[in-house]
DSSP file (Angstrom, degrees, kcal/mol; ACC not computed):
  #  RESIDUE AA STRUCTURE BP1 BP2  ACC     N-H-->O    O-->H-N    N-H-->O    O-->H-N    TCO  KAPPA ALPHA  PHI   PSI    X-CA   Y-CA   Z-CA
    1    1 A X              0   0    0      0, 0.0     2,-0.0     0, 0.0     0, 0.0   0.000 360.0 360.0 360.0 138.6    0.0    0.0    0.0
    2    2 A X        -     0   0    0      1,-0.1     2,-0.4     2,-0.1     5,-0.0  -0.247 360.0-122.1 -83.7 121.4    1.1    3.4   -1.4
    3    3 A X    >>  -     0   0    0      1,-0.1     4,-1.4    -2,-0.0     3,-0.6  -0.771  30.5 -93.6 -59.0 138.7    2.4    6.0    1.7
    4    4 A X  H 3> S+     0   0    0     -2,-0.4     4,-2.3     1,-0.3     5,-0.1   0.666 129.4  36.9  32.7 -95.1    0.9    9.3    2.4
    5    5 A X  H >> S+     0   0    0      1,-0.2     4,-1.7     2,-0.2     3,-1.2   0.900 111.6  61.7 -45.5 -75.7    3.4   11.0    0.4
    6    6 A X  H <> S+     0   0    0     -3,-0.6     4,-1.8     1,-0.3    -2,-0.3   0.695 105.2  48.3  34.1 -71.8    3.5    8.3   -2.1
    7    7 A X  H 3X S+     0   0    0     -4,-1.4     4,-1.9     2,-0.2    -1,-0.3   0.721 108.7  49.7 -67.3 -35.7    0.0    8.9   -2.9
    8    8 A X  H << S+     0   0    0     -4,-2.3     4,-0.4    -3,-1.2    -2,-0.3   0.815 110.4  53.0 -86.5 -32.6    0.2   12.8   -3.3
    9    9 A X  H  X S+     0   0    0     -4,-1.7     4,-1.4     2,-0.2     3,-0.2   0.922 108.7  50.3 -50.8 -46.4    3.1   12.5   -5.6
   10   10 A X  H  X S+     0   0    0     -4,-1.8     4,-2.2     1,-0.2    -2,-0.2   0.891 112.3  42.3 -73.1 -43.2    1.1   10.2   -7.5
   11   11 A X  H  X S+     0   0    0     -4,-1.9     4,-0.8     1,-0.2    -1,-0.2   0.537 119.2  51.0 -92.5  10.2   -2.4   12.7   -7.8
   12   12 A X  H  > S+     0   0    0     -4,-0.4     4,-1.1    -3,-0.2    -1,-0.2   0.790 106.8  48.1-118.2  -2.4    0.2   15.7   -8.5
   13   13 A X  H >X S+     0   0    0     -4,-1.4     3,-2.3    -5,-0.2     4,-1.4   0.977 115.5  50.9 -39.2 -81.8    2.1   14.0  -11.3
   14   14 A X  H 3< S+     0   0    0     -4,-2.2     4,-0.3     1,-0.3    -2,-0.2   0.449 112.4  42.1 -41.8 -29.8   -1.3   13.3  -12.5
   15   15 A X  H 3X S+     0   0    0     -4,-0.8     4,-3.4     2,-0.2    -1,-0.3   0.591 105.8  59.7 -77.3 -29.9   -2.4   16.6  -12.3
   16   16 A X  H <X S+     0   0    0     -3,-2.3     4,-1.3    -4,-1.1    -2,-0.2   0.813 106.6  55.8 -71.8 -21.5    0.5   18.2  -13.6
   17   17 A X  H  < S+     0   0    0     -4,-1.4     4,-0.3     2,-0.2    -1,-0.2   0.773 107.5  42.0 -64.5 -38.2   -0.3   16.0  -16.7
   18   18 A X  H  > S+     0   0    0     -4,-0.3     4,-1.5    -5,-0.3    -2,-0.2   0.865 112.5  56.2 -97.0 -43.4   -3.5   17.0  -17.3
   19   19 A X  H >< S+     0   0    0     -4,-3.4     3,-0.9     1,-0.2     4,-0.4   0.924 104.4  58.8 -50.4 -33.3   -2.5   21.2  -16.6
   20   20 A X  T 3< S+     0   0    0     -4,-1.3     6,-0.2     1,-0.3    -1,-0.2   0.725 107.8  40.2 -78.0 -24.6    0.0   20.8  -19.1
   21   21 A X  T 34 S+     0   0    0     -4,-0.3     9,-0.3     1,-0.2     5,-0.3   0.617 115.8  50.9 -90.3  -2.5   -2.5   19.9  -21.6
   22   22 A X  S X< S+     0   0    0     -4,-1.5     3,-0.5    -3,-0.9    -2,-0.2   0.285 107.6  52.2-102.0  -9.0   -4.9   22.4  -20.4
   23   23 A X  T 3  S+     0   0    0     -4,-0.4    -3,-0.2     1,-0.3    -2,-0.2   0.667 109.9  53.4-102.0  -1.6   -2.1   25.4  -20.6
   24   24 A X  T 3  S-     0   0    0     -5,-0.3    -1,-0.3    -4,-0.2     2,-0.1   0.052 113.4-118.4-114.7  27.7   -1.4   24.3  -24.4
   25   25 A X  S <  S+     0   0    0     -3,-0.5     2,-1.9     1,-0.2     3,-0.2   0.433  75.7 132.8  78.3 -20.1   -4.9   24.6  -25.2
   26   26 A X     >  +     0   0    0     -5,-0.3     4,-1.3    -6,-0.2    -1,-0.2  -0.507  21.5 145.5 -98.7  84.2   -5.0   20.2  -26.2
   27   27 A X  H  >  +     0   0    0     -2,-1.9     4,-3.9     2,-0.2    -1,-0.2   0.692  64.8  67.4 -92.6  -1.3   -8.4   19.5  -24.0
   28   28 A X  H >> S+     0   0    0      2,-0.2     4,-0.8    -3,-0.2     3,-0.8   0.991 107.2  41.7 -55.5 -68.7   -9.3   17.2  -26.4
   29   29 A X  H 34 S+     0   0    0      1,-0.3    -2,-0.2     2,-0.2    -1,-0.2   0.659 113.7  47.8 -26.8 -45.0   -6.2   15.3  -24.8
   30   30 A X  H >X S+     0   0    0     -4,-1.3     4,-3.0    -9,-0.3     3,-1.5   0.892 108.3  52.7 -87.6 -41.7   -6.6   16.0  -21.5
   31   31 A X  H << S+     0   0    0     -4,-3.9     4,-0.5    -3,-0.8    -1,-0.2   0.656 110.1  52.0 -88.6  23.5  -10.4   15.0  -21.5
   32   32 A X  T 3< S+     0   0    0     -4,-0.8    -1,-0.2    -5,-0.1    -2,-0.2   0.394 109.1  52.0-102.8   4.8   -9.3   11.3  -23.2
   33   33 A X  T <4 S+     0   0    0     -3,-1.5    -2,-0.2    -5,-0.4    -3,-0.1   0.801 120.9  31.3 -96.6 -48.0   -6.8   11.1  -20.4
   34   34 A X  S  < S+     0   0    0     -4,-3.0    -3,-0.1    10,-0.1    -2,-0.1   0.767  94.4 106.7 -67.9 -14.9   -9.7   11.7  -17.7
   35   35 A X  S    S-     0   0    0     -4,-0.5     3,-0.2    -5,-0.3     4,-0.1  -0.324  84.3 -87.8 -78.2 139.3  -12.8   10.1  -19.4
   36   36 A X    >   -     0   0    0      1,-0.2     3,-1.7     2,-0.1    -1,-0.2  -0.047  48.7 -93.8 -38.1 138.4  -13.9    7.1  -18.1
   37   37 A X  T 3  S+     0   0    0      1,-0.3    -1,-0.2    -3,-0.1     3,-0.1  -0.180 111.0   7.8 -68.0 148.7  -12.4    3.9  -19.4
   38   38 A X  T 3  S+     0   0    0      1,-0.2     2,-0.3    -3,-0.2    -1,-0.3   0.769 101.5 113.1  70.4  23.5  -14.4    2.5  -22.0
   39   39 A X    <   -     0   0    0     -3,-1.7    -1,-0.2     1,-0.2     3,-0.1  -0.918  60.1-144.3-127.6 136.5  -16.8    5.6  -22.5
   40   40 A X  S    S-     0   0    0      1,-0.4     2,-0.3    -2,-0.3    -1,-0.2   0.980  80.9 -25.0 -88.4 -46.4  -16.6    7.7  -25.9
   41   41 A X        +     0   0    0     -9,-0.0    -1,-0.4    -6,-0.0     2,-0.1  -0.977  61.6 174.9-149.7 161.9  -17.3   11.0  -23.7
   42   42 A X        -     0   0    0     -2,-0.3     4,-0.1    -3,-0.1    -7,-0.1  -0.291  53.9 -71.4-129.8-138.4  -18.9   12.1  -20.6
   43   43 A X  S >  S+     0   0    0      1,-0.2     3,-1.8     2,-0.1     4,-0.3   0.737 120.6  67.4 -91.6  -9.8  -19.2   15.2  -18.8
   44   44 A X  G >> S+     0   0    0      1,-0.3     4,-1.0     2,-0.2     3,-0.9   0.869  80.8  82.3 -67.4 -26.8  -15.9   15.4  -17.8
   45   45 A X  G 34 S+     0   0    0      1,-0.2    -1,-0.3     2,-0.2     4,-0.2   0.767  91.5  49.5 -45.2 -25.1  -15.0   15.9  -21.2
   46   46 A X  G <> S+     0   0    0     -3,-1.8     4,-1.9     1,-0.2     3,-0.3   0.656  85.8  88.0 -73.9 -36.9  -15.8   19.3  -20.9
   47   47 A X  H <> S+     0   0    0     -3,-0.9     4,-2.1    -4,-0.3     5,-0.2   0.782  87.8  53.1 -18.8 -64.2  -13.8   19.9  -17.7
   48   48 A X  H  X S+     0   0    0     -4,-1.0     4,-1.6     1,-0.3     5,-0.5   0.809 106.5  45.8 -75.5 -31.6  -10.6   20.7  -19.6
   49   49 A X  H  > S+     0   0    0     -3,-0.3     4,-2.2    -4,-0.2    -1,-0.3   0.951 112.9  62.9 -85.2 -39.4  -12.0   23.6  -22.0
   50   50 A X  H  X S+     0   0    0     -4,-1.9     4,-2.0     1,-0.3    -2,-0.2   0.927 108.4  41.2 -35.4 -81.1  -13.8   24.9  -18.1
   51   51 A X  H  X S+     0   0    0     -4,-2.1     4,-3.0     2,-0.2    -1,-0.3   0.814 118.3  39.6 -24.8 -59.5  -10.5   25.4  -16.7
   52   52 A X  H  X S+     0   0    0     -4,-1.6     4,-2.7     1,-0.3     5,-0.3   0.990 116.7  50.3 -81.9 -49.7   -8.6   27.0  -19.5
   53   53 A X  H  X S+     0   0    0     -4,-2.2     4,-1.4    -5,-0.5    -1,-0.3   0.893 116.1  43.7 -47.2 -48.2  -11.4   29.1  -20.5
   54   54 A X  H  X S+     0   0    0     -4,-2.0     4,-5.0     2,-0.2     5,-0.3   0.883 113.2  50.4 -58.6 -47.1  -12.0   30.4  -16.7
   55   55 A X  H  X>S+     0   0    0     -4,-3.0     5,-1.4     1,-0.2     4,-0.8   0.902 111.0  46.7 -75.9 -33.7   -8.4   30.8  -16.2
   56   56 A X  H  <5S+     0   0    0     -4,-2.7    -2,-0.2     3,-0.2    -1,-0.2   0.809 113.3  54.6 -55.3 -33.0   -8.3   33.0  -19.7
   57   57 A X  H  <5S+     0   0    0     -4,-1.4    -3,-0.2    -5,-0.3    -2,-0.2   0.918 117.1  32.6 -90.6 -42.0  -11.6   34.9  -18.2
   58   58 A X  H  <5S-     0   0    0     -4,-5.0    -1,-0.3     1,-0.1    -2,-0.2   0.834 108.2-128.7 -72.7  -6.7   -9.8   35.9  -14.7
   59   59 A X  T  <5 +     0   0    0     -4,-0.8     2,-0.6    -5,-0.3    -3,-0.2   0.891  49.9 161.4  26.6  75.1   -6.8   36.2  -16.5
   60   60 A X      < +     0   0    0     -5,-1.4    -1,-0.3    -6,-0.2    -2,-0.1  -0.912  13.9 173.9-118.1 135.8   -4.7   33.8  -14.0
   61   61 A X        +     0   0    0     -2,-0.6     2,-0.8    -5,-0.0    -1,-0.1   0.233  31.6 123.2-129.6  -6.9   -1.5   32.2  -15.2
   62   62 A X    >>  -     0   0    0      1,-0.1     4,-1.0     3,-0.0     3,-1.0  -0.595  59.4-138.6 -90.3 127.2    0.1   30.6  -12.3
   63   63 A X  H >> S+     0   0    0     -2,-0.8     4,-1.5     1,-0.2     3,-0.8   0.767 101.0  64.9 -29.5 -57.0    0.9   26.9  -12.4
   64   64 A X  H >> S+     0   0    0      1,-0.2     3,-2.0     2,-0.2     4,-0.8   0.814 104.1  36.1 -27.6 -79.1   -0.4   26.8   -8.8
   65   65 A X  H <> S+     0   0    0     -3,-1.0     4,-1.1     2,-0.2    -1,-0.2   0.527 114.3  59.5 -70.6 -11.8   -4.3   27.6   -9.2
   66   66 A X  H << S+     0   0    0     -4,-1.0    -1,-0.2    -3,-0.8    -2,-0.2   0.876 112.0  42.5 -85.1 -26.9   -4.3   25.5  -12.8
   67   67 A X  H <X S+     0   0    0     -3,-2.0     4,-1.8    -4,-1.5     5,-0.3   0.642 111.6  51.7 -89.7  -0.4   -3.2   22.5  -10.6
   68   68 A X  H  X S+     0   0    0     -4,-0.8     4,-1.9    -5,-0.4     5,-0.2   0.878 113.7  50.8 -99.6 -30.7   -5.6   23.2   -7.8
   69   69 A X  H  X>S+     0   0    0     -4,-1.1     4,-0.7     3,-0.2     5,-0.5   0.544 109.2  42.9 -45.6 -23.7   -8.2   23.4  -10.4
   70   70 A X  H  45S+     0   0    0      3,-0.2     5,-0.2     2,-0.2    -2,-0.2   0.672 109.9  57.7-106.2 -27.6   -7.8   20.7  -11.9
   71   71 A X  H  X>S+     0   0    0     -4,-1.8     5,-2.2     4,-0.2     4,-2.0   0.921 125.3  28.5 -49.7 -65.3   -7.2   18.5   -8.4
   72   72 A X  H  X5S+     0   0    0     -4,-1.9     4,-1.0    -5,-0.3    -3,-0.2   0.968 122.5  46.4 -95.1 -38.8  -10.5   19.6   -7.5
   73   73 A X  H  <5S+     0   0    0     -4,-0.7     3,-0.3    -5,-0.2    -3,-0.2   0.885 137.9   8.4 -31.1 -95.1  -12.7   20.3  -10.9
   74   74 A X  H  4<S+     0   0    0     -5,-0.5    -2,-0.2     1,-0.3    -3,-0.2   0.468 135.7  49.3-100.0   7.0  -11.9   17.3  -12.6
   75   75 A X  H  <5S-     0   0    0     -4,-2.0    -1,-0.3    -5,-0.2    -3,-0.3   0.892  90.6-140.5 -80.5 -61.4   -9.9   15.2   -9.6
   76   76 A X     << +     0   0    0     -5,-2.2     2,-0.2    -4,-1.0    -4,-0.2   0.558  43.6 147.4  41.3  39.2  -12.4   15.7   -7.0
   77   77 A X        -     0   0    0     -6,-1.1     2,-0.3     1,-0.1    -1,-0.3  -0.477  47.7-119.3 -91.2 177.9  -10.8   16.2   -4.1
   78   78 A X    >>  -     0   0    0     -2,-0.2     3,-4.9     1,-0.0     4,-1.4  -0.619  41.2 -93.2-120.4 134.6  -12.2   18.5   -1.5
   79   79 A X  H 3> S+     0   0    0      1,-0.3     4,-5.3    -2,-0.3     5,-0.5   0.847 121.2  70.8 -37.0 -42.3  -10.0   22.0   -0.2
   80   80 A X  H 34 S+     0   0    0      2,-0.2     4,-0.4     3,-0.1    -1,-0.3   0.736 108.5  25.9 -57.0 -21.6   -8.5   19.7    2.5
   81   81 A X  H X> S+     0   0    0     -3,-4.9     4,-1.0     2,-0.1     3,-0.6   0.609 121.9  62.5-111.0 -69.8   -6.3   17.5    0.2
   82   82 A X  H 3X S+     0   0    0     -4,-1.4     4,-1.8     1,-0.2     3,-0.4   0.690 102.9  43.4 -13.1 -59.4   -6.2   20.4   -2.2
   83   83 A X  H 3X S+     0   0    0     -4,-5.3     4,-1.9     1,-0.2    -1,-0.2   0.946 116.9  42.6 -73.8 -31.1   -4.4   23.0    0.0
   84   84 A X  H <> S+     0   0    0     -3,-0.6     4,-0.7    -5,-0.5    -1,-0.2   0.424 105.7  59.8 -97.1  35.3   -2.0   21.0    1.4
   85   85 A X  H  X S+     0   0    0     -4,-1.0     4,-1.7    -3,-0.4    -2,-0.2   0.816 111.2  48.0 -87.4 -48.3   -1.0   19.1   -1.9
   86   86 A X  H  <>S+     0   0    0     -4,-1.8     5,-2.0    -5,-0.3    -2,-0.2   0.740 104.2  61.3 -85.1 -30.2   -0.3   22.6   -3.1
   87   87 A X  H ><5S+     0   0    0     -4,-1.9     3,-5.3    -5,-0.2    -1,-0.3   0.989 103.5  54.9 -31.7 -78.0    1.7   23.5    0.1
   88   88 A X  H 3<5S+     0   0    0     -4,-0.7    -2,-0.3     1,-0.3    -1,-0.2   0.685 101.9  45.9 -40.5 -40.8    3.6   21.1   -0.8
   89   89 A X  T 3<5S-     0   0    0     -4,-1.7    -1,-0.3     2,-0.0    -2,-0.2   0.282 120.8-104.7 -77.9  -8.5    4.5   22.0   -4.2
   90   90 A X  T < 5S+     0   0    0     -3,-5.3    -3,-0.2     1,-0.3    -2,-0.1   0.211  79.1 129.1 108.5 -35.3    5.1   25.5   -2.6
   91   91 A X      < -     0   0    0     -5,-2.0     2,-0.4    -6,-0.1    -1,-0.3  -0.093  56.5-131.1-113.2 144.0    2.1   27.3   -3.9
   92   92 A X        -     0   0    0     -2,-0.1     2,-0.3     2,-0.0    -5,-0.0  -1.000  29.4-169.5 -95.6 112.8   -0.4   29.5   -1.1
   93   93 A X        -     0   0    0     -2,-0.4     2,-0.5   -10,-0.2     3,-0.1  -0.834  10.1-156.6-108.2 145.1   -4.0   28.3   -1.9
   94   94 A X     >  -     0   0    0     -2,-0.3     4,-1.0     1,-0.2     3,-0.4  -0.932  11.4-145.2-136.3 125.7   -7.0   30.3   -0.2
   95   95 A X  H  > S+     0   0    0     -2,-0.5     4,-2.0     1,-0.3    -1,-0.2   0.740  90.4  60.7 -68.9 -22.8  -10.0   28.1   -0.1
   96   96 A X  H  > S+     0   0    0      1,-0.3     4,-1.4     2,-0.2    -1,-0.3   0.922 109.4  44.6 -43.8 -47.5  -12.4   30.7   -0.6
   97   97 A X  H  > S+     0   0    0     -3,-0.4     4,-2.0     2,-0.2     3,-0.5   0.903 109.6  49.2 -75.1 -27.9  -11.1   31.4   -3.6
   98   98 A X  H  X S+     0   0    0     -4,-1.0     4,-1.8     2,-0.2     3,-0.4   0.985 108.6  58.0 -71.2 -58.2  -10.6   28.0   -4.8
   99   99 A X  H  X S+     0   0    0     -4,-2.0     4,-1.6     1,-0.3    -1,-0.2   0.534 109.2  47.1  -1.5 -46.7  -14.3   27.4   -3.8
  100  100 A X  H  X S+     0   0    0     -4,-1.4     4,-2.3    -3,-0.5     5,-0.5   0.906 112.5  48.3-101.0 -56.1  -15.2   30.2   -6.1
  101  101 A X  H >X>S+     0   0    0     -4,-2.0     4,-4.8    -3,-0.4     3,-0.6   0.947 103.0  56.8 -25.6 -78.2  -13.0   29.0   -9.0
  102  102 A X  H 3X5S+     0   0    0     -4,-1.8     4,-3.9     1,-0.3     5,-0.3   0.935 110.9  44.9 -52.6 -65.4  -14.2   25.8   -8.9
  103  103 A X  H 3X5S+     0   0    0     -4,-1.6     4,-1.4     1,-0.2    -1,-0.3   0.927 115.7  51.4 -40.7 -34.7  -18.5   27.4   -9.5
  104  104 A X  H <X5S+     0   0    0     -4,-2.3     4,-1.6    -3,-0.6     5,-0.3   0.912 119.8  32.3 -81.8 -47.4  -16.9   29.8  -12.3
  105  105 A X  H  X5S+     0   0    0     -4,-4.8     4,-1.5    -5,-0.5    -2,-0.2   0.898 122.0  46.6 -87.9  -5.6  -15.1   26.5  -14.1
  106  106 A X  H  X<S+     0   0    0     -4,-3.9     4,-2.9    -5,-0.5    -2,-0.2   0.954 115.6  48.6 -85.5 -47.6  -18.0   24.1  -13.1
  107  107 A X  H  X S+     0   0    0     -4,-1.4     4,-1.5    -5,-0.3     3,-0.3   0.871 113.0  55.8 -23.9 -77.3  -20.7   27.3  -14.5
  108  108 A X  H >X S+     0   0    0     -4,-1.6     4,-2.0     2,-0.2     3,-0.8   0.910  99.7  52.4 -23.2 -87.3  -18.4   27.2  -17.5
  109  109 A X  H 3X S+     0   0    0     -4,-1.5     4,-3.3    -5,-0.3    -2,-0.2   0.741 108.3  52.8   6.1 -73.0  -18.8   23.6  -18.2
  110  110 A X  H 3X S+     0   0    0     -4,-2.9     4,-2.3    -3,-0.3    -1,-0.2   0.939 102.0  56.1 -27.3 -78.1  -22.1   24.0  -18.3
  111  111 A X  H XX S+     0   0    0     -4,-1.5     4,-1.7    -3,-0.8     3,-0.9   0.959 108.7  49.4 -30.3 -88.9  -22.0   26.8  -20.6
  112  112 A X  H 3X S+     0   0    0     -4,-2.0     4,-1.3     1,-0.2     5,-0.2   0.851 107.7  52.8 -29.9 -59.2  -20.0   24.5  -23.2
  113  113 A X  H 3< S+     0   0    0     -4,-3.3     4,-0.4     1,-0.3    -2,-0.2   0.744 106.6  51.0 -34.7 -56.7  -22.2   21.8  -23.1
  114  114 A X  H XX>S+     0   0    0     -4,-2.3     3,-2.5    -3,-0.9     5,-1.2   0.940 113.4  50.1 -52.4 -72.6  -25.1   24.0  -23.8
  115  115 A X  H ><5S+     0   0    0     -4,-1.7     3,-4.2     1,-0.4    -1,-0.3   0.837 102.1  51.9 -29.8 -71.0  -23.1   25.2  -26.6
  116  116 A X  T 3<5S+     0   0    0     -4,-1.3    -1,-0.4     1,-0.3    -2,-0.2   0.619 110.4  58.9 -80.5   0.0  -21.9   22.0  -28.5
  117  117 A X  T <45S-     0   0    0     -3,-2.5    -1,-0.3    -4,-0.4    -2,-0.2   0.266 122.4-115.1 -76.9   6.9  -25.7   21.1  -28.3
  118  118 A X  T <<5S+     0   0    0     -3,-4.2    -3,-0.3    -4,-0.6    -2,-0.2   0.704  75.6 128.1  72.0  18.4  -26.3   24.1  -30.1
  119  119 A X      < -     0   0    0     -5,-1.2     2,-0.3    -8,-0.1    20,-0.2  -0.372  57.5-127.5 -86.5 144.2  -28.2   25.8  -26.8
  120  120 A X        -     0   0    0     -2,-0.1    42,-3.3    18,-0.1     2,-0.5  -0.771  34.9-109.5 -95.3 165.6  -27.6   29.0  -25.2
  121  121 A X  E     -AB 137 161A   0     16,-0.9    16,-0.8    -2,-0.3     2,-0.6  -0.520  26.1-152.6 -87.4 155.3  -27.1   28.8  -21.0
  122  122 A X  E     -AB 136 160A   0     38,-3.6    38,-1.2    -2,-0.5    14,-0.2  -0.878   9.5-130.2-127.5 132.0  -29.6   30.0  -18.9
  123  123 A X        -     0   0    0     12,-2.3    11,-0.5    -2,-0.6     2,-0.4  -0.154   9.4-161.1 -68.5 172.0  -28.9   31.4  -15.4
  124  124 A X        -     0   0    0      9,-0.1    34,-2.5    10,-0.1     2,-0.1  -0.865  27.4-151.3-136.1 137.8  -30.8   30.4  -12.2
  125  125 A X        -     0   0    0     -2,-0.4     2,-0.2    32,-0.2     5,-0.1  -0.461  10.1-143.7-126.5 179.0  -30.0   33.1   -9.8
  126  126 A X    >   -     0   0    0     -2,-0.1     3,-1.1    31,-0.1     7,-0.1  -0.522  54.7 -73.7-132.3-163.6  -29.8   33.3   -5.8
  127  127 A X  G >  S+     0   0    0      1,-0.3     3,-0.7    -2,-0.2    28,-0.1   0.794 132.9  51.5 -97.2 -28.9  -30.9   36.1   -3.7
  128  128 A X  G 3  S+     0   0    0      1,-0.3    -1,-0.3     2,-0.1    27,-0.1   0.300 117.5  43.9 -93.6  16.9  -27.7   38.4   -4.8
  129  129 A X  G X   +     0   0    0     -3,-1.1     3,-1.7    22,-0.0     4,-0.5   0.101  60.0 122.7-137.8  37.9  -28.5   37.7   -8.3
  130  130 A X  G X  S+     0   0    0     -3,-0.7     3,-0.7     1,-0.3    -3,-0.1   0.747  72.1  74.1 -84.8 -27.5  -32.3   37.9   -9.4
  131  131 A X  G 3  S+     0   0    0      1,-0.2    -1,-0.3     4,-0.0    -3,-0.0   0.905 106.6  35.1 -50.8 -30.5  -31.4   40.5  -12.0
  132  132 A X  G X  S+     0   0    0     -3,-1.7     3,-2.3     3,-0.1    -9,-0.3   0.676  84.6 123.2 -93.5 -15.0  -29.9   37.7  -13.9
  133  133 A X  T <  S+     0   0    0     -3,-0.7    -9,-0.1    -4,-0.5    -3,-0.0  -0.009  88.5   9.9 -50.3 121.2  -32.6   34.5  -13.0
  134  134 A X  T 3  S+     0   0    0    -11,-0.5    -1,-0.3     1,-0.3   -10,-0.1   0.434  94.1 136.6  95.2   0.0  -34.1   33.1  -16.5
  135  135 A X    <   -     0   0    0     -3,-2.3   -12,-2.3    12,-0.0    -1,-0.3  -0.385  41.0-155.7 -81.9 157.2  -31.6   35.1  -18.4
  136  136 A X  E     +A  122   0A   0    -14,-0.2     2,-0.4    -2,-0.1   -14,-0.2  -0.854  15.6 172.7-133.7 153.2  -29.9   32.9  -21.6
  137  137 A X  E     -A  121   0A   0    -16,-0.8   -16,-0.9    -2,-0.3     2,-0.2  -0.931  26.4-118.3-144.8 174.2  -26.5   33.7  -23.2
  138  138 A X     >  -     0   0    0     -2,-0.4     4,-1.6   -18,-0.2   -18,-0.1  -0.650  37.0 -93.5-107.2 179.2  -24.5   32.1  -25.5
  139  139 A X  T >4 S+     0   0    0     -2,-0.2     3,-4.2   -20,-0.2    -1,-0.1   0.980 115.9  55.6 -43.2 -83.6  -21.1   30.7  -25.2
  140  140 A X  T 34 S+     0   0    0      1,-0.3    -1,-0.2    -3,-0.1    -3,-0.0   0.628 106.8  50.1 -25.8 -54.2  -19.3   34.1  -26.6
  141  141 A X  T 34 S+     0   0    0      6,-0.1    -1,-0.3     2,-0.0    -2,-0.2   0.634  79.6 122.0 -86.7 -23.7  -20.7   36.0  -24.3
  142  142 A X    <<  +     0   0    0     -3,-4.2     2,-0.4    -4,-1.6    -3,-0.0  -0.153  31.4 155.8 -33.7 110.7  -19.9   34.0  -21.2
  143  143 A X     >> -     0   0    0     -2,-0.1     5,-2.9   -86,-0.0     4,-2.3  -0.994  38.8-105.6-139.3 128.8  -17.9   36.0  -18.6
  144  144 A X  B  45S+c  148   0B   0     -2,-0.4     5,-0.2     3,-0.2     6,-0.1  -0.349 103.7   8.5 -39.0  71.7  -17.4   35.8  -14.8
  145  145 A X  T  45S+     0   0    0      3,-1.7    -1,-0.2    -2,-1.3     4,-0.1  -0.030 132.7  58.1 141.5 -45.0  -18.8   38.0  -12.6
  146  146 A X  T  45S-     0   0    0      2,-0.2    -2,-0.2     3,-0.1     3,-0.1   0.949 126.3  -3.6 -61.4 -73.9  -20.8   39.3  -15.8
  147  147 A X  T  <5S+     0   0    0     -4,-2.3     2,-0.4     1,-0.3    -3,-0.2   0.494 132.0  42.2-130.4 -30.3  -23.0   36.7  -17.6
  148  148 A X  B   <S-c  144   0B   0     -5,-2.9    -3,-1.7     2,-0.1    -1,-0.3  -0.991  84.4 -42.2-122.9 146.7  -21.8   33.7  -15.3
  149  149 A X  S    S+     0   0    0     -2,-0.4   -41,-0.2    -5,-0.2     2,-0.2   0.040  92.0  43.4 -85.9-167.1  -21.3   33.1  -11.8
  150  150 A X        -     0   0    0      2,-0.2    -2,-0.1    -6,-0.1     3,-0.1   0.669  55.0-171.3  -9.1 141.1  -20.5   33.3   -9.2
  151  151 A X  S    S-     0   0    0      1,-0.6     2,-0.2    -2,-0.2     3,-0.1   0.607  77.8  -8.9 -94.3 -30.4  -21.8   37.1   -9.4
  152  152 A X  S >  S-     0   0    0      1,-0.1     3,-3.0   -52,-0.0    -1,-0.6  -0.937  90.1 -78.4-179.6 156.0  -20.1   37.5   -5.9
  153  153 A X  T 3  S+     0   0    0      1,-0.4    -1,-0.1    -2,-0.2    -2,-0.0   0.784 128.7  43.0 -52.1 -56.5  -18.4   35.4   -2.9
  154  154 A X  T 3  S+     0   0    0     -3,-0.1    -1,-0.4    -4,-0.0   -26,-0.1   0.410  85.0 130.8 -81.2   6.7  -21.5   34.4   -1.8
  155  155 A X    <   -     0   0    0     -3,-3.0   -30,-0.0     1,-0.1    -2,-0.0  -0.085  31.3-175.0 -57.4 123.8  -23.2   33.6   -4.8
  156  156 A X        +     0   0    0      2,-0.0    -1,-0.1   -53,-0.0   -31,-0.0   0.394  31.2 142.0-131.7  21.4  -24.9   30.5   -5.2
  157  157 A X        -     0   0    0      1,-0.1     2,-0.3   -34,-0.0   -32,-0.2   0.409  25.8-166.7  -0.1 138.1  -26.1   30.5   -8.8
  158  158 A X        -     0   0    0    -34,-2.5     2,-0.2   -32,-0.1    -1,-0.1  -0.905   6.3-131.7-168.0 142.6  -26.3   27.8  -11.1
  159  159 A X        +     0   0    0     -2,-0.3     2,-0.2   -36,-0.1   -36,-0.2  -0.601  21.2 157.6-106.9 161.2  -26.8   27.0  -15.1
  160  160 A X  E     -B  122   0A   0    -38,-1.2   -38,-3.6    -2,-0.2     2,-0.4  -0.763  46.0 -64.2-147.0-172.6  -28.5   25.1  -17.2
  161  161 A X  E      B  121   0A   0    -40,-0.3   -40,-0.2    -2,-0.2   -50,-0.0  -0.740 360.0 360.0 -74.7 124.4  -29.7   24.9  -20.8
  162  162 A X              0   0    0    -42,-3.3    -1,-0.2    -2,-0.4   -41,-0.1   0.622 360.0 360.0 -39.3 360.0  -32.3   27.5  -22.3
């Protein structure tokens, strides 16, 4: 059985694998390395374009927050193995913010999906976003803060297909 350490080398290898195919733009690659075995796509396929596309909309460029996205978007770990994997590596992760990332690239997701079905997304709002509830966008127009959440830290918004 793997140690501690052992085991966290292993999921940031693995993560470093998949950022490096998410900072060159090749998400086809990256979502045939995550997609289930034996599956021609799922949702995760989508995962990879989420990321890069969220990290292009805040405009964030550090290796850090691309692997901590990518542990917890398409990994699924939880802030607790997230921040200190990323300790390790050096990196200061602040889980609010990661928390908020992760709704902007999962919101995103969404958003694609809707898209390659030829759909626009349509918001669902919370109480610090009713301005937007029932409102539809297309892909292009998708932005953070703007046209997709999170609208703000507390934001609990959430999309779906027109």
């Amino acid at each position: 059985m793997p140690s501690a350490a052992e085991g966290r080398e292993a999921r940031l290898a693995r993560a470093g694998e998949i950022a490096d195919l998410i900072e060159s733009k090749n998400y086809q690659e990256a979502a045939n390395l995550i997609r289930p075995a034996g599956t021609l796509s799922s949702g995760s396929d989508y995962l990879p374009e989420a990321i890069g596309r969220f990290m292009d909309d805040r405009r964030i460029s550090d290796r850090g927050s691309l692997i901590a996205l990518v542990e917890d978007v398409i990994m699924g770990h939880y802030p607790k193995t997230v921040i200190p994997d990323m300790e390790s590596l050096g990196y200061e992760v602040n889980e609010q913010a990661l928390n908020m990332a992760s709704t902007g690239c999962h919101a995103y997701a969404k958003a694609i999906q809707a898209d390659r079905l030829g759909k626009k997304y349509c918001i669902h709002s919370c109480p610090c976003c009713r301005s937007k509830d029932g409102k539809a966008f297309p892909l292009k127009k998708a932005r953070i803060g703007r046209t997709l959440p999170p609208f703000s830290k507390s934001c609990a918004a959430w999309v779906s297909f027109e």
